[in-house]
C-alpha positions as CSV (number, residue, x, y, z in Angstrom):
1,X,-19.1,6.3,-16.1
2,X,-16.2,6.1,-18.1
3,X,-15.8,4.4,-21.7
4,X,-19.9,5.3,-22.2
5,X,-20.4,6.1,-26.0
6,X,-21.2,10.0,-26.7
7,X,-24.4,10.3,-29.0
8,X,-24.4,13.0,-31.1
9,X,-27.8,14.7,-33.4
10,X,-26.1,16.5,-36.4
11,X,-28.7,19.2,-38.1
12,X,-27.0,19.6,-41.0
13,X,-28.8,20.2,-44.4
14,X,-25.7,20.3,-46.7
15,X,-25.6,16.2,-47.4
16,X,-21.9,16.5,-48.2
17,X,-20.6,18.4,-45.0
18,X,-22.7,16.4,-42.7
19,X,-21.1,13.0,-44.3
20,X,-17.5,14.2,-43.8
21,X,-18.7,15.8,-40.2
22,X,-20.2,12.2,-39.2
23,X,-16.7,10.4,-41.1
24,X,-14.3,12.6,-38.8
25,X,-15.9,12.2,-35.4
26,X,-15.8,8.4,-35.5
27,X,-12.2,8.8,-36.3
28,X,-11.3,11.4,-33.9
29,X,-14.0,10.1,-31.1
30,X,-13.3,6.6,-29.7
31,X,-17.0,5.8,-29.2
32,X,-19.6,8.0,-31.1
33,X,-23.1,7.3,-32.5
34,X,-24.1,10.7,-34.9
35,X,-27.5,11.0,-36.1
36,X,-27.8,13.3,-38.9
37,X,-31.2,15.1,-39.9
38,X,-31.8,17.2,-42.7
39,X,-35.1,19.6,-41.0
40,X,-34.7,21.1,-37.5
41,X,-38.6,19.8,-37.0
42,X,-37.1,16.3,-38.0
43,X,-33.9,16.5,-35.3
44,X,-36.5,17.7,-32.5
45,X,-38.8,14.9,-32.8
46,X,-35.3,12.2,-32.9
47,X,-34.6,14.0,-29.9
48,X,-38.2,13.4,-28.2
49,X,-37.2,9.8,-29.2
50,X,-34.0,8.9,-28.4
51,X,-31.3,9.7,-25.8
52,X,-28.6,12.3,-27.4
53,X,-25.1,13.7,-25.4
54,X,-24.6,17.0,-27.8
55,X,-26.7,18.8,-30.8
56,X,-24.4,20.1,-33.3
57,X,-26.4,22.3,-36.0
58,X,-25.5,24.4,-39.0
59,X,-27.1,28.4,-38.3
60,X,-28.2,28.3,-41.6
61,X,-31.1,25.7,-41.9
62,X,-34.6,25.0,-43.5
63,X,-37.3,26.0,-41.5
64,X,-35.8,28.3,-38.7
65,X,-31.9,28.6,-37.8
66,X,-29.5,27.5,-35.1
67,X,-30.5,30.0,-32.5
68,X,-34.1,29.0,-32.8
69,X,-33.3,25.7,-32.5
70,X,-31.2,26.2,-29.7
71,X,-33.9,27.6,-27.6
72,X,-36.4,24.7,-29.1
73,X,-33.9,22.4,-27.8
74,X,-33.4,24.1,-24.9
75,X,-37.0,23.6,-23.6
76,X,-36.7,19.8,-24.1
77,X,-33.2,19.3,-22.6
78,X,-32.3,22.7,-20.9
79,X,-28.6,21.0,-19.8
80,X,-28.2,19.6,-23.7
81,X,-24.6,20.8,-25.0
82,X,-25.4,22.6,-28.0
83,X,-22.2,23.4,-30.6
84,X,-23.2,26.2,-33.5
85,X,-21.6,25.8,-37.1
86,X,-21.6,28.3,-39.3
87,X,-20.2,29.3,-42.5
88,X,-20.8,33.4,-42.5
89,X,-18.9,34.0,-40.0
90,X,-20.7,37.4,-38.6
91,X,-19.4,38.7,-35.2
92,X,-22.9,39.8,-35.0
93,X,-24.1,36.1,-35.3
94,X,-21.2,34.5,-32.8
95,X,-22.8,37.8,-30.2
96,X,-26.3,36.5,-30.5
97,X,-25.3,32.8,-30.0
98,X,-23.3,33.3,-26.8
99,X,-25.8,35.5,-25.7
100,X,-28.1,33.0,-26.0
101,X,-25.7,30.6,-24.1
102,X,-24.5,28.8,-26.6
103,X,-22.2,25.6,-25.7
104,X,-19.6,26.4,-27.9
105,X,-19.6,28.3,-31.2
106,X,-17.2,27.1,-35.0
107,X,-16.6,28.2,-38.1
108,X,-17.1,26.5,-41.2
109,X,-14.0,26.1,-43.2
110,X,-12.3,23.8,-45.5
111,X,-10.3,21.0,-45.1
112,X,-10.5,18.5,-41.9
113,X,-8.7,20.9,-39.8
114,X,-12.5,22.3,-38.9
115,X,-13.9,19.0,-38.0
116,X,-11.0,17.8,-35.7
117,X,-11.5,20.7,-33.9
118,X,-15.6,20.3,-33.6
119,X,-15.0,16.9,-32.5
120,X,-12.6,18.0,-29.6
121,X,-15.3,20.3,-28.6
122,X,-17.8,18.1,-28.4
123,X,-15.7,15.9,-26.3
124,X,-15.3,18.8,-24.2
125,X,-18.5,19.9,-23.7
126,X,-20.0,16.4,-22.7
127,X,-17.3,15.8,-20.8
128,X,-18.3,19.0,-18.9
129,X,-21.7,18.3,-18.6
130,X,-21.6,14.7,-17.5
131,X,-19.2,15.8,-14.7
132,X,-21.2,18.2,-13.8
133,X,-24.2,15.7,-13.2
134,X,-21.5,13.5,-11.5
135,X,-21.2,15.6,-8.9
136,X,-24.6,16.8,-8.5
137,X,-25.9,12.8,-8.2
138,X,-23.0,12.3,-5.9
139,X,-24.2,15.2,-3.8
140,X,-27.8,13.8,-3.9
141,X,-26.9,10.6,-3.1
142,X,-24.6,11.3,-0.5
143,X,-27.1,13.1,1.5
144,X,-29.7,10.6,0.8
145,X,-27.3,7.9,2.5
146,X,-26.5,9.9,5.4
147,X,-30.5,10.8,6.2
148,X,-30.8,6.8,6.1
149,X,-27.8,5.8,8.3
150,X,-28.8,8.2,10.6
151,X,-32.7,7.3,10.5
152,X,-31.2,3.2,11.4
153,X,-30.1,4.9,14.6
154,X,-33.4,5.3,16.0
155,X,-34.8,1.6,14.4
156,X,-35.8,-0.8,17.0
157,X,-35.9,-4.0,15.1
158,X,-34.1,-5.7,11.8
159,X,-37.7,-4.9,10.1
160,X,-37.3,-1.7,10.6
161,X,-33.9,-1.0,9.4
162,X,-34.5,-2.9,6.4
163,X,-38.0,-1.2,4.8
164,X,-36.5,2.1,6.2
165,X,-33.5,1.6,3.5
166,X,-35.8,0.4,0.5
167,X,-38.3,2.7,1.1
168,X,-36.0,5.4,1.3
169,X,-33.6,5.0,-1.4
170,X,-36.5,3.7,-3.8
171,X,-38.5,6.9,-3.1
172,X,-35.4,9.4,-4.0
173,X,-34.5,11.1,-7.5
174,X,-31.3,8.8,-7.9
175,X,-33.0,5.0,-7.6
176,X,-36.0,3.3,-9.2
177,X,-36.1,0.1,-6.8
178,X,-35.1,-1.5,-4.4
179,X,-34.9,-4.8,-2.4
180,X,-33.4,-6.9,-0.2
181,X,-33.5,-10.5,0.1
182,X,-31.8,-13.3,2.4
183,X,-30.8,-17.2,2.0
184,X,-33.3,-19.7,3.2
185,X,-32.0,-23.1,4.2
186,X,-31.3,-24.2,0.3
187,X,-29.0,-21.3,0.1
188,X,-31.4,-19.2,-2.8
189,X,-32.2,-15.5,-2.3
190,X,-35.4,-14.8,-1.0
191,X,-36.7,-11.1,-0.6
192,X,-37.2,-9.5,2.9
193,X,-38.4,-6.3,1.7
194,X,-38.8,-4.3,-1.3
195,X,-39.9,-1.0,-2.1
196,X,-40.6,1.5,-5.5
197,X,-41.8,0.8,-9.1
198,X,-41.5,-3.6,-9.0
199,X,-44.6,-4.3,-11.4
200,X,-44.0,-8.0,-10.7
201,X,-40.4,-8.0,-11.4
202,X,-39.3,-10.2,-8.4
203,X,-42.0,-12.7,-9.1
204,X,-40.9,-12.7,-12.3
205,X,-37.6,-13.0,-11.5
206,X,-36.8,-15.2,-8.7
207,X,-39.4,-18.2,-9.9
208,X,-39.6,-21.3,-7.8
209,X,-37.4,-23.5,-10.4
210,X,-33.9,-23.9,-8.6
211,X,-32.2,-21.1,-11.1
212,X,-33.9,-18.6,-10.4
213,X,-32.9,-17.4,-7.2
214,X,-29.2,-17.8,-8.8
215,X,-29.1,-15.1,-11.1
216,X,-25.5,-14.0,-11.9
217,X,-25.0,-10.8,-9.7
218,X,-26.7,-12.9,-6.2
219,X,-24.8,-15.5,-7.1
220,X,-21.1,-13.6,-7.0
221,X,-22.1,-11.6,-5.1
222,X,-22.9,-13.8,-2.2
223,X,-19.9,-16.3,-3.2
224,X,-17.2,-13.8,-3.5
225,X,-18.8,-11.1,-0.6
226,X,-17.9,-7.9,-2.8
227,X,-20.5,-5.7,-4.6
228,X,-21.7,-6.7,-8.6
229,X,-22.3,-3.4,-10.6
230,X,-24.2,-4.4,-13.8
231,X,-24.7,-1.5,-15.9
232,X,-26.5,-0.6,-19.2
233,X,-28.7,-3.3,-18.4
234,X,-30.5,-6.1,-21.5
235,X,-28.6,-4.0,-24.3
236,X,-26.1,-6.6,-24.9
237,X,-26.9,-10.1,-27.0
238,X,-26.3,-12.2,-24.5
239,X,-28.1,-10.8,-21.7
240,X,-29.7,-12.8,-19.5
241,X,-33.3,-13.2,-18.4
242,X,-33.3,-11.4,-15.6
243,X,-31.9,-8.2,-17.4
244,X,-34.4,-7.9,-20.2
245,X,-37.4,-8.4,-17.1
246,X,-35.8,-5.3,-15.6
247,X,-35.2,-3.6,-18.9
248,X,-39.6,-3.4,-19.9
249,X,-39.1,-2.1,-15.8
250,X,-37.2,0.9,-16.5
251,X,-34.3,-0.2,-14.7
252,X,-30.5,0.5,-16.8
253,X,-28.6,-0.1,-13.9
254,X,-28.3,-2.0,-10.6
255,X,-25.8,-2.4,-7.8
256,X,-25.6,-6.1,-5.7
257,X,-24.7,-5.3,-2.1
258,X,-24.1,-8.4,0.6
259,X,-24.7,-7.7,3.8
260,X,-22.4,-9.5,5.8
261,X,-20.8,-9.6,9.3
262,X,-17.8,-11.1,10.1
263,X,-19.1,-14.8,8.9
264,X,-22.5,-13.5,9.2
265,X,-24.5,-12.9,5.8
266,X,-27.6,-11.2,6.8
267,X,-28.6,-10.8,3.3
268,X,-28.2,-9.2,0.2
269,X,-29.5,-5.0,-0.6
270,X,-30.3,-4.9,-4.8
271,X,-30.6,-0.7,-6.1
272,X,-31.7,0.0,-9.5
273,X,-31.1,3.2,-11.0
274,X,-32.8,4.3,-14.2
275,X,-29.9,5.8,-15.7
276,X,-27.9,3.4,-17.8
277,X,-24.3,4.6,-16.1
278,X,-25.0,5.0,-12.4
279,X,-22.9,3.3,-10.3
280,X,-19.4,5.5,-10.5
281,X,-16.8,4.4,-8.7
282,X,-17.1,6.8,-5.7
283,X,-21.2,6.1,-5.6
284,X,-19.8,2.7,-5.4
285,X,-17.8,3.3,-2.5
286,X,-20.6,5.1,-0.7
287,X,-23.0,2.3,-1.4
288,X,-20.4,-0.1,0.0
289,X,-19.7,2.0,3.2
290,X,-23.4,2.1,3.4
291,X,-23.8,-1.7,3.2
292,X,-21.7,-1.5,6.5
293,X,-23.8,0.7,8.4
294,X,-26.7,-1.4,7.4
295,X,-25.1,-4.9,8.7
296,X,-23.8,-2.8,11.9
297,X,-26.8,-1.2,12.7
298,X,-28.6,-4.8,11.8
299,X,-26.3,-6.4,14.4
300,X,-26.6,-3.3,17.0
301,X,-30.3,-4.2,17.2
302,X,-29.5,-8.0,17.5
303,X,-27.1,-7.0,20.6
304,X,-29.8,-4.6,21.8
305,X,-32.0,-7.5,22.0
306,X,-29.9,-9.8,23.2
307,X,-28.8,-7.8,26.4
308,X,-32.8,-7.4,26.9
309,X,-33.3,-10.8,26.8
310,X,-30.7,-11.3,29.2
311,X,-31.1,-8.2,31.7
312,X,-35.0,-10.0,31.5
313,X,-33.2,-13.5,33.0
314,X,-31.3,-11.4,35.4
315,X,-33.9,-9.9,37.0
316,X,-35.5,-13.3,37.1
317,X,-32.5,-15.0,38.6
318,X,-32.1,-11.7,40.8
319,X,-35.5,-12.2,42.1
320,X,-35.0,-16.0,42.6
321,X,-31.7,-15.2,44.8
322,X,-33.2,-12.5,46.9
323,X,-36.5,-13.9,47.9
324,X,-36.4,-17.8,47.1
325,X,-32.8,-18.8,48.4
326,X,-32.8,-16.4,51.1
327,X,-35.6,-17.6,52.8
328,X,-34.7,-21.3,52.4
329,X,-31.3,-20.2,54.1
330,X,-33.0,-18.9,57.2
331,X,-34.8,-22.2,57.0
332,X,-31.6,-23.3,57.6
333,X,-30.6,-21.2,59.7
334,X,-33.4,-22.2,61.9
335,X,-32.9,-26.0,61.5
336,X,-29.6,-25.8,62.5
337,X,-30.8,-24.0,65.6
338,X,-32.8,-26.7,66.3
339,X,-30.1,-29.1,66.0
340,X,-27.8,-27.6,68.2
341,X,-30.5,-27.9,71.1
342,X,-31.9,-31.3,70.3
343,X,-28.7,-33.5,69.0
344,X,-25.9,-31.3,71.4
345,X,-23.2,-34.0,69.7
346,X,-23.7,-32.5,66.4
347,X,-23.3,-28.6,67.6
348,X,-19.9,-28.3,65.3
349,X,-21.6,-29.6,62.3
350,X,-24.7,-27.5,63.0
351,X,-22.8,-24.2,63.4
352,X,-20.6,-24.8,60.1
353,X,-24.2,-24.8,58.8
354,X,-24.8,-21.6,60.6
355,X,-21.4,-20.4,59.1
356,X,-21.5,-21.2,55.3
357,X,-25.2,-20.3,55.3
358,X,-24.7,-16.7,57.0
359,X,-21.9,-16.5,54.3
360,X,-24.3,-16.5,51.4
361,X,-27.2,-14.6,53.0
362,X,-24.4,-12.2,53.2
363,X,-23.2,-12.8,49.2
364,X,-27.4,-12.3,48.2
365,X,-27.5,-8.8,50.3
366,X,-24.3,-7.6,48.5
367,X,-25.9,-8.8,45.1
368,X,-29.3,-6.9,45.8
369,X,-26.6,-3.6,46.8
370,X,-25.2,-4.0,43.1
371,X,-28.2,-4.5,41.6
372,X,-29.2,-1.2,43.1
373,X,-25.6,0.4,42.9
374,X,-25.8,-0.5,39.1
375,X,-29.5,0.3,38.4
376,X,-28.8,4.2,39.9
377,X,-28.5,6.8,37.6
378,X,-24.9,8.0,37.4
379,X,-24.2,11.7,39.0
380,X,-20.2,12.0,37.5
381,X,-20.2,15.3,38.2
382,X,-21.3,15.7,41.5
383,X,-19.3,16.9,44.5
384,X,-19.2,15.3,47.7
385,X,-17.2,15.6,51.3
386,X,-15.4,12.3,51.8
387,X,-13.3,12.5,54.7
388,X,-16.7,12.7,56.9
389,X,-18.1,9.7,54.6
390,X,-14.6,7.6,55.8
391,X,-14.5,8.7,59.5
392,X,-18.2,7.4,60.1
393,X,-17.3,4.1,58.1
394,X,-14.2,3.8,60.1
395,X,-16.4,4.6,63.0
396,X,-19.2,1.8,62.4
397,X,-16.5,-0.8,61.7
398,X,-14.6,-0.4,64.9
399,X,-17.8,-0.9,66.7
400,X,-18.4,-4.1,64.8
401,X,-14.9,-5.2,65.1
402,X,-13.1,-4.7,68.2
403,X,-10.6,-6.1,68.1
404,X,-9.0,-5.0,65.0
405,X,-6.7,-1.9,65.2
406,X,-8.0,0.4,62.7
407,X,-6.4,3.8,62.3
408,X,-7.0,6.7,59.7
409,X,-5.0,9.3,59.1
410,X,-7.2,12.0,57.4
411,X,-7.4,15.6,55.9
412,X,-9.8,18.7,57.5
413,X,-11.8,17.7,53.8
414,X,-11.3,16.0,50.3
415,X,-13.8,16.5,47.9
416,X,-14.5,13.9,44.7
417,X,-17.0,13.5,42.7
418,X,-19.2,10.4,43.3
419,X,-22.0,10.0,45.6
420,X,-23.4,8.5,49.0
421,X,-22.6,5.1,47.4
422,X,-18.8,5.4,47.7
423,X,-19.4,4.7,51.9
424,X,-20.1,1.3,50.1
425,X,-16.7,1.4,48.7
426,X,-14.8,2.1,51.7
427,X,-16.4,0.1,53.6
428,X,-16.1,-3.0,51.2
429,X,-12.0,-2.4,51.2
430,X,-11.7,-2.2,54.6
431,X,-13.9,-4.7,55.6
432,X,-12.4,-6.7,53.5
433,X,-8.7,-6.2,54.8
434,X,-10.6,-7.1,58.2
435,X,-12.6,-10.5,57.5
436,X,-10.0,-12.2,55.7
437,X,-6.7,-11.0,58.1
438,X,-5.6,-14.4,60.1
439,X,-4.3,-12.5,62.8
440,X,-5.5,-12.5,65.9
441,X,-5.3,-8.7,66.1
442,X,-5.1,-7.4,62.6
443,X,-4.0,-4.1,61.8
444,X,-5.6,-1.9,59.3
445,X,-4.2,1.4,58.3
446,X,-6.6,4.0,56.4
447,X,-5.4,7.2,54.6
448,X,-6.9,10.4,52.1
449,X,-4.0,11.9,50.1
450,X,-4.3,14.9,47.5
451,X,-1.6,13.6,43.7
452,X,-1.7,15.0,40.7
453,X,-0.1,12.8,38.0
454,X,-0.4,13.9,33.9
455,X,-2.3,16.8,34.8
456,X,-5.3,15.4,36.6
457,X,-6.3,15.8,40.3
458,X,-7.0,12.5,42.4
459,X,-8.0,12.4,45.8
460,X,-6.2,8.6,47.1
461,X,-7.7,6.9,49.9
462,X,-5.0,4.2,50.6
463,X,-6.3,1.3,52.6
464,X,-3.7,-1.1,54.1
465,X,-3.4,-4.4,56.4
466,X,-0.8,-6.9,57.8
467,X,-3.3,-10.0,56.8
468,X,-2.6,-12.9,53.9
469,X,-3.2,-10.4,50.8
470,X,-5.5,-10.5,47.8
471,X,-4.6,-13.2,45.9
472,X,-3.2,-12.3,42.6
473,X,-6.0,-14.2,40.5
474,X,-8.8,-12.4,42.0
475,X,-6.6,-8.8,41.2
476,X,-6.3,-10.0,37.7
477,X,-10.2,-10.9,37.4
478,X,-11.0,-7.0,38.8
479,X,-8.0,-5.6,36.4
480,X,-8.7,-7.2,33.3
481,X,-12.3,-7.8,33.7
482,X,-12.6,-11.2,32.7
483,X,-15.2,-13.7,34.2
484,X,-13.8,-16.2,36.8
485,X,-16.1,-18.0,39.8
486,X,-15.7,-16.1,43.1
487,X,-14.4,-17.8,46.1
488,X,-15.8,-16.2,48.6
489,X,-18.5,-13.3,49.4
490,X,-15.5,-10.5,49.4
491,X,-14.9,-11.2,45.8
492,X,-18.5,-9.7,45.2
493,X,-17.8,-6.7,47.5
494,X,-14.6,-6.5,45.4
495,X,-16.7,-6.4,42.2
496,X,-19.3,-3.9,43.7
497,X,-16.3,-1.7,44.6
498,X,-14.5,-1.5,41.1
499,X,-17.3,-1.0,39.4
500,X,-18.5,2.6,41.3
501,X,-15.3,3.4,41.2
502,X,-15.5,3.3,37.6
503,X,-18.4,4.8,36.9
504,X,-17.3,8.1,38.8
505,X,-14.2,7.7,36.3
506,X,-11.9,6.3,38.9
507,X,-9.4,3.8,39.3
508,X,-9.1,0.7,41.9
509,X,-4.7,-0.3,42.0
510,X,-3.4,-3.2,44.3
511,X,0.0,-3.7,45.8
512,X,2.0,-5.2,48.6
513,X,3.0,-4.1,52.1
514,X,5.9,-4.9,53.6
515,X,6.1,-7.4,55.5
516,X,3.4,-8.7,54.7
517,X,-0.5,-8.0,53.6
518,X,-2.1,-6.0,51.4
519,X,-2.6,-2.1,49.8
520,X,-5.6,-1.2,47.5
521,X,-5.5,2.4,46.3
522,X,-9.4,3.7,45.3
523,X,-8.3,6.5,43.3
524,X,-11.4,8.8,42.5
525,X,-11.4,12.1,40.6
526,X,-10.7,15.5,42.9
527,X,-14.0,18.0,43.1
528,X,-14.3,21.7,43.2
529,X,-16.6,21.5,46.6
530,X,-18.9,24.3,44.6
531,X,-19.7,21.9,42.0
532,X,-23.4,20.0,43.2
């Protein structure tokens, strides 16, 4: 708001003192307007008419004096700086005036000493005031913008977000209208949304003819990506069209906001504020931050959406992969069966059938366990006993694989936080070291240790084996995360197993044993065994 012109209404009904009053403050004032009237009735009904920053009036004048017309002026603009000239100089008239709650009272004396000083005090004083209206619009709007960003939280669709913002800011104290509008293929602004007092003015505005949906502050503002302010709107010669349709609108002022995302323009927010000078530079900065949340909270719902659409294909594809392929497989299954008794030369072909097909029965029944792993609600802080958990894992997998030596050396108890689906874990890792040990009796060592390590309690359950190792690139897909194809069905059983460890806040660390084989550490959080 700075550089805006301060308007002064002079009551003043001695002709020579108010033409030397009005000669000094443009001299001493860098911008000033001063209307001077003669009649206090006369200076009321200017000020019913025109827009005024300060009254400055003589006590002594026709019809009533100063303090009357204070409080006459005071019921048309209670927050009007009023400034009180007078020539008697009674302490008894300066007591009544700041009783009254005068601006800022001045005696009449001679020479331009007086008027230098009444024009710092009316700098002063509407200074004051417009400061003090800064702050209270800032306050307004501030708590206006976060009431919106936090209603976009709860929006469901792009719709939604954007008639929640015009509606919202069109229907408060500090805007008159609002809109937004996006590119269509030919690259012009069309509007989206709008909301508050439009009368037509968009119509009007962004005609069909290939200007209009160029006006000047879409136009850079779309080109350069940064906000156009245009204030004191259709006052200057050269205005354009569009600013004397929003001037017979009511609308001074008007901030250009694009809405953009990375490369991403979703569109372009339009604000117009009745008040000539709105748009400071810290409502600026808000309105900018606001643009942000808009376009984020635009592209959270496009996300949101997206991840729908896709968790909608899983399921499909999940579906597809339990029921579909596996029964084809046991088709297969039972083909090559069939093949092995009718066609006995073909009994090594027919049971790599049997092999690779019992391999991906097995990779579907550890996809439907994620699917259900992941689709569980998540118990962090839950306790649970997992040296039983291991010891009937360990127990199960002996009975399934004889001839692997599988040893555990285990506490009384451990407790961790997690649930029943960490016997998945376990068993995953050590199953794991089993089926893909080349030995012909591998060894697989299992153990539960108590660390604490930067002030947090783990509970380790170290599993180890003499076989080929994890290769390093399927470590690095599990460490980093990133998407790679999986070569065989433990690769899932690996994913299934660093994901719950993860979600119980855990960690899943490889290494080497010497000689040879493999370590993986499942490092998950130590429990108080009261916690349930």
């Amino acid at each position: 708001m700075e550089g805006r012109p301060i308007r002064v209404l002079h009551v003043e009904d001695n002709e020579f003192f108010g033409t030397i009053a009005s000669q000094i403050l443009h001299q001493e004032i860098e911008d000033v307007t001063v209307r001077t009237e003669i009649v206090p009735t006369d200076a009321l009904a200017r000020l019913e008419q025109k827009q005024f920053d300060c009254v400055v009036s003589d006590y002594e004048v026709p019809e009533m004096d100063g303090l009357e017309l204070l409080d006459a002026v005071r019921e048309r603009a209670p927050e009007m700086p009023f400034i009180l000239m007078t020539g008697g100089g009674s302490e008894k008239t300066a007591s009544k005036a700041i009783s009254a709650g005068i601006t800022d009272y001045l005696r009449k004396g001679t020479g331009k000493r007086q008027f230098v000083a009444l024009a710092n005090r009316v700098e002063n004083a509407v200074a004051h005031r417009r400061a003090e209206q800064a702050v209270r619009r800032q306050i307004a709007i501030n708590e206006l913008i976060w009431g919106i960003s936090q209603s976009l939280l709860e929006a469901s669709t792009r719709g939604e977000i954007e008639e929640a913002v015009c509606e919202r800011l069109a229907a408060s104290e500090s805007y008159r209208f609002a809109w937004i509008g996006k590119a269509d293929d030919d690259g012009r602004i069309v509007p989206r949304v709008s909301a508050g007092v439009e009368a037509g003015y968009l119509d009007d505005v962004l005609h069909t003819d290939s200007q209009g949906y160029h006006y000047t502050p879409l136009a850079r503002a779309v080109e350069t990506g940064q906000m156009q302010i245009t204030q004191n709107i259709g006052t200057d010669s050269s205005a354009e069209e569009w600013q004397r349709k929003a001037r017979k609108r009511g609308y001074r002022s008007k901030a250009t906001i694009p809405l953009r995302y990375e490369s991403t323009l979703y569109g372009v927010l339009n604000v117009y504020s009745s008040h000539p000078h709105a748009f400071d530079e810290t409502e600026r900065h808000v309105l900018s931050k606001f643009g942000n949340s808009i376009v984020y909270a635009i592209n959270s719902v496009r996300t949101r959406q997206e991840l729908l659409r896709r968790e909608q294909r899983l399921q499909v594809f999940n579906r597809i992969l339990r029921h579909n392929l596996r029964n084809d497989l046991n088709v297969v299954l039972g083909h090559a069966d069939n093949l092995i008794e009718s066609v006995p030369e073909a009994t090594e072909s027919a049971e790599i059938i049997k092999r690779k097909a019992t391999d991906l029965i097995d990779v579907i029944e550890k996809a439907r366990e994620v699917g259900r792993t992941l689709d569980k609600p998540s118990r962090t802080r839950a306790a649970i006993e997992i040296t039983g958990l291991i010891e009937r894992t360990c127990s199960d997998l002996r009975e399934a694989y004889p001839s692997v030596e599988l040893s555990a050396d285990l506490p009384e108890r451990a407790w961790v936080y997690g649930d029943k689906t960490l016997d998945t874990v376990v068993n995953e890792v050590v199953e794991n070291a089993i089926k893909h040990n080349d030995r012909e009796r591998p060894t697989v060592t299992l153990s539960v240790t108590t660390v604490e390590e930067d002030e947090k309690r783990w509970v380790e359950i170290v599993v180890a084996d003499d076989g080929p190792g994890i290769p390093e690139e399927e470590q690095a897909v599990l460490i980093e995360g990133r998407e790679t194809a999986l070569q065989h069905g433990s690769g899932l059983g690996l994913w299934l197993t660093n994901w719950i460890v993860g979600k119980f806040g855990g960690e899943l660390h490889f290494g080497t044993n010497q000689p040879m084989g493999s370590i993986v550490t499942i490092r998950l959080k130590r429990a108080d065994p009261s916690v349930g």
